[in-house]
N, C-alpha and C positions, 0 to 999 in steps of 0.2 A: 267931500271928494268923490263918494260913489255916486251923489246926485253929478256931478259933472261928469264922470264915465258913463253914466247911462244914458244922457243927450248927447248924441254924436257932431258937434261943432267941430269947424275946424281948429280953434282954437284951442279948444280942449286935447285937441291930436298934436296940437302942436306943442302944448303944455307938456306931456305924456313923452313925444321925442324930443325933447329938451333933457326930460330926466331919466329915459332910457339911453341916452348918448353921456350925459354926467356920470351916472351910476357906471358906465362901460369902460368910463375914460377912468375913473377912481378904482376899480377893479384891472386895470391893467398895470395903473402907475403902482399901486399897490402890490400886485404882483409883480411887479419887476423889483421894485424897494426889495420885496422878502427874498427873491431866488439871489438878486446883488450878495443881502447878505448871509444866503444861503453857502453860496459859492467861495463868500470869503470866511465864511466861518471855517469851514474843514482845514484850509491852512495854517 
């Protein structure tokens, strides 16, 4: 994996925003899961 970060391809860039847009989309879904049951827990 670091030999692939360190040759700057474009594929390798495109690898990288592939898993920086998953990792983004799983930290939102995630956080909205928790605050949902955030918000229903108090009642």
């Amino acid at each position: 994996m670091l030999a692939l970060l360190l040759q700057e391809s474009p594929s390798t860039v495109g690898v990288l925003r592939f898993f920086a847009a998953f990792l983004l989309i799983l930290i939102v879904y995630s956080g909205a899961l928790l605050f949902t049951y955030w918000i229903g827990k108090d009642e």
